[in-house]
N, C-alpha and C positions, 0 to 999 in steps of 0.2 A: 777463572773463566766459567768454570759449572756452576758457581755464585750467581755470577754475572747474571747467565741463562738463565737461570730460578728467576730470579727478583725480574726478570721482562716477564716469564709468564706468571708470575704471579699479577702483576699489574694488569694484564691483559684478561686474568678471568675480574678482575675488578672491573674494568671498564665495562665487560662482558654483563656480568651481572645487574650493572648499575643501568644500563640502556637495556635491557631485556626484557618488553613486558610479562611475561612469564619466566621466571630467573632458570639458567641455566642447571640449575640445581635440581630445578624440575619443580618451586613452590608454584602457589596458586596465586593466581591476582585475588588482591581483593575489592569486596564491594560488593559482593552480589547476595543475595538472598538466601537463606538458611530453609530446607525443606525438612519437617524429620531430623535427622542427627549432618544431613548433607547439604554441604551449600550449592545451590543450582540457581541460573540465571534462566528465567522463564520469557520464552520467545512467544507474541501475540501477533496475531495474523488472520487480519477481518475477512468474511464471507463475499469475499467478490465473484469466486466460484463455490459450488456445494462442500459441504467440511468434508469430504473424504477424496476429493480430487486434491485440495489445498494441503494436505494434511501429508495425501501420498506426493506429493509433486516439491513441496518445502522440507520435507523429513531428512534431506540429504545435505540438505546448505545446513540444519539445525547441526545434524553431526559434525559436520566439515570445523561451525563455528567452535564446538564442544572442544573437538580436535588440537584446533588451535587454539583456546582457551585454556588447555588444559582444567576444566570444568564440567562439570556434569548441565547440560544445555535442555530444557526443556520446552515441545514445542505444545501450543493451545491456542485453537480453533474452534470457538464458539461458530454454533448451531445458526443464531440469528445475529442480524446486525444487534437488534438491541440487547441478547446476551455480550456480544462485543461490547459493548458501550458502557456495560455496568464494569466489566475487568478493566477498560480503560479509566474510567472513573475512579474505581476503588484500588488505582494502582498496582493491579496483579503482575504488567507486563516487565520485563525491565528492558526489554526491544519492541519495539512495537511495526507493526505495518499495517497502515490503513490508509485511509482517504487524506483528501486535502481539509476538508472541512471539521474532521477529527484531530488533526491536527491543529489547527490553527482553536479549535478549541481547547484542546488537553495544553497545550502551550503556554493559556494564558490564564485558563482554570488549576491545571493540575501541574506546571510547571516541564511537560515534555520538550525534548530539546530535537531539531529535523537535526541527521546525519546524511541522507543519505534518500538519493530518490530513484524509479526505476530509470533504465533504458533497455523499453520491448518493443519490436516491431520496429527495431531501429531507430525508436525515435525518446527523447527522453521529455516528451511534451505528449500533454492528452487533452480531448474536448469533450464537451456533452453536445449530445445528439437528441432529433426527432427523429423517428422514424413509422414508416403507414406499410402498407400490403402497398405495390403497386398496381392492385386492382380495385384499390378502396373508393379510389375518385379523389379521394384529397390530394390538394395541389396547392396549399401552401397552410401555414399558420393559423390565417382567419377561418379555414374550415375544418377547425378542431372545437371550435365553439358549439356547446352540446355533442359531444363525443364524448367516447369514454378513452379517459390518459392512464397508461398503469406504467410507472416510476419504479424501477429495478431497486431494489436493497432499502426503501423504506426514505421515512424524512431527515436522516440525516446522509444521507450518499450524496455527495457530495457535483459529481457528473451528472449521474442519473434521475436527480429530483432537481436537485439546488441549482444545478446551470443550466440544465433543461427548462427548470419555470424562469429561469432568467431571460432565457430567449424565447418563449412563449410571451411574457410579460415588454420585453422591446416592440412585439408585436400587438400589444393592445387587448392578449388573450390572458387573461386574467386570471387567478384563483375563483372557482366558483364559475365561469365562464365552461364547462369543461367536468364531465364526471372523473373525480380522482380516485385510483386506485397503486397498491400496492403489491410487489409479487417477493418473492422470499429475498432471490438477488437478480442482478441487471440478463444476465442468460435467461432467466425463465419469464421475463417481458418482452423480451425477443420472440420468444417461443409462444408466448400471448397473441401477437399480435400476426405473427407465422398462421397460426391453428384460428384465428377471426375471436378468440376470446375480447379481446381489445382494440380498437380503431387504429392507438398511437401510443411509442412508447418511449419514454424518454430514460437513455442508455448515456454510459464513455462511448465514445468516439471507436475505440481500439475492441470494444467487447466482441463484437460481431468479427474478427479477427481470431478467436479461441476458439478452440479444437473442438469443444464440448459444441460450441457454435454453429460452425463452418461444416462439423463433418456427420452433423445431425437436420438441418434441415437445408435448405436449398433457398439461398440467399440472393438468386435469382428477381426470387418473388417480392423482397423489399428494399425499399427505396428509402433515401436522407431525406428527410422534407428539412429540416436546417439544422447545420450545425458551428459551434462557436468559436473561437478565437483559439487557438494550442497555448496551452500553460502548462507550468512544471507536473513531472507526472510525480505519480502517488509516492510520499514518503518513508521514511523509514526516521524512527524519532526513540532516543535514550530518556527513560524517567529521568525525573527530578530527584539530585540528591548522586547520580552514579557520580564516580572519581573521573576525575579527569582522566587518567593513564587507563582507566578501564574503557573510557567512553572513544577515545582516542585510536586506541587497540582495533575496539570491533571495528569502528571504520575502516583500518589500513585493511582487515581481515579479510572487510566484505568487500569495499571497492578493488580492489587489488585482484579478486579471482578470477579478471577477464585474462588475466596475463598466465596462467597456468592450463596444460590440458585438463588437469583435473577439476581447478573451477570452472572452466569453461564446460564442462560435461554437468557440474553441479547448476550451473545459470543457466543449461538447456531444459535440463528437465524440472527446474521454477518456470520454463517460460521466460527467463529474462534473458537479454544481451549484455547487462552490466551493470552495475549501482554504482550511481554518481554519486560525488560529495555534493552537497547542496547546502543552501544556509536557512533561514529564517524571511528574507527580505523576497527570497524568493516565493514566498508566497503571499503576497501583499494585493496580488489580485484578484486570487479567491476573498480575499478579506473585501474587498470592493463589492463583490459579487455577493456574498453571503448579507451583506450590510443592507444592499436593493433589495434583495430577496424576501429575506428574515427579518430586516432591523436589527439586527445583531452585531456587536461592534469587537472584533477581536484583532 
């Protein structure tokens, strides 16, 4: 009988073991990255807000992920989008979160794979916008022609420049049509066109919804002169090259934290409501958009 007993639990830490991404033994997954003498999996996370709201507001889901990793989790927040862009490029991330248009690049240049996409504000879809002073006088599209446009987070932001000239250009207003400018990210062309620095500015949809937003100027004063079609919102994508059982992991890790009180206090203070699993096909309309735009074919 005491035989008996043994040889069940012993099968049972076997099964245990062999389904367990991180082994009950307490070993390490592998696959990730060697820093120094230690292996750490480095989390990347573009400038949609300024790097120290991102930095302090993400530090807790970095932990969480570490947590459950059992791994050493490293989070890095580039200063500008185009310092982002060079770490995306040179493959520093091995999680990534940024745009749609970063994606669907690194996808097909650098081999990045989408896991996983927000749901903020309820919604797990976002649009690029125009937006004026509604004291400016502008009252639609065509009187943006000779105006000055300042486009939040630079030429690759994908809301903020890339679908905003998308719908500038359905309307006949052109590149060169239109003074173009740039501000560090999409909050502070808000805050452009707030203070009269800029006539119009093209934003996401959801920005003027953040705190940094909402609870710094008086949104009263601006108006949507137009905005586009709701598409999947901003990604979350695993380098080329992770293991499958690792890539697999982070997902149940991170979609899975709406269902705990603890993740749910870790997704209030990102600002998120939840991360969906999402796939690749799901972004085929940014690829649409980017192609009118840019000529770019991803």
């Amino acid at each position: 009988m005491f035989h008996h007993y043994k040889y069940h639990v012993f099968l049972l830490i076997i099964v245990l073991i062999a389904i367990s991404p991180t082994s009950v033994l307490g070993e390490k997954i592998s696959g990730v990255k060697t820093v120094g003498n230690e292996e750490s999996l480095v989390v990347g996370i573009f400038p949609r807000r300024n790097k120290k709201v991102t930095e302090r507001i993400f530090s807790p889901m970095v932990d969480y992920l570490g947590e459950k990793l059992n791994q050493k989790v490293i989070l890095k927040v580039p200063l500008t989008f185009p310092d982002f862009w060079e770490g995306v490029a040179q493959k520093k991330f091995d999680l990534v979160h940024y745009n749609q248009y970063h994606y669907i690049v690194s996808h097909k240049e650098m081999g990045y794979s989408v896991i996983l996409r927000n749901k903020e504000f309820g919604d797990t879809t976002i649009s690029g916008a125009v937006i004026v002073r509604k004291d400016s006088g502008i009252n639609s599209i065509a009187d943006l022609k000779g105006k000055n446009v300042i486009f939040g987070g630079g030429p690759r932001a994908m809301q903020s420049y890339i679908y905003t000239r998308y719908l500038l250009e359905q309307e006949n207003v052109l590149e060169g049509d239109y003074e173009q400018n740039f501000s560090r990210n999409p909050p502070n062309a808000i805050y452009a066109v707030y203070y009269g620095k800029a006539d119009a500015a093209g934003i996401g949809d959801k920005v003027m919804q953040l705190d940094m937003v909402k609870n710094n100027i008086d949104l009263e004063n601006i108006k949507i002169l137009a905005k586009g079609e709701q598409l999947p919102q901003l990604p979350w994508a695993v380098r080329d090259g992770m293991p499958e059982e690792l890539k697999n992991y982070i997902t149940k890790i991170l979609s899975t934290m709406h269902e705990s009180d603890v993740g749910k206090r870790i997704l209030k203070t990102a600002k998120l409501d939840q991360l969906v699993v999402t796939n690749d096909e799901d972004y085929n309309e940014h690829r649409k958009i980017v192609k009118s735009v840019l000529h770019e074919t991803y």
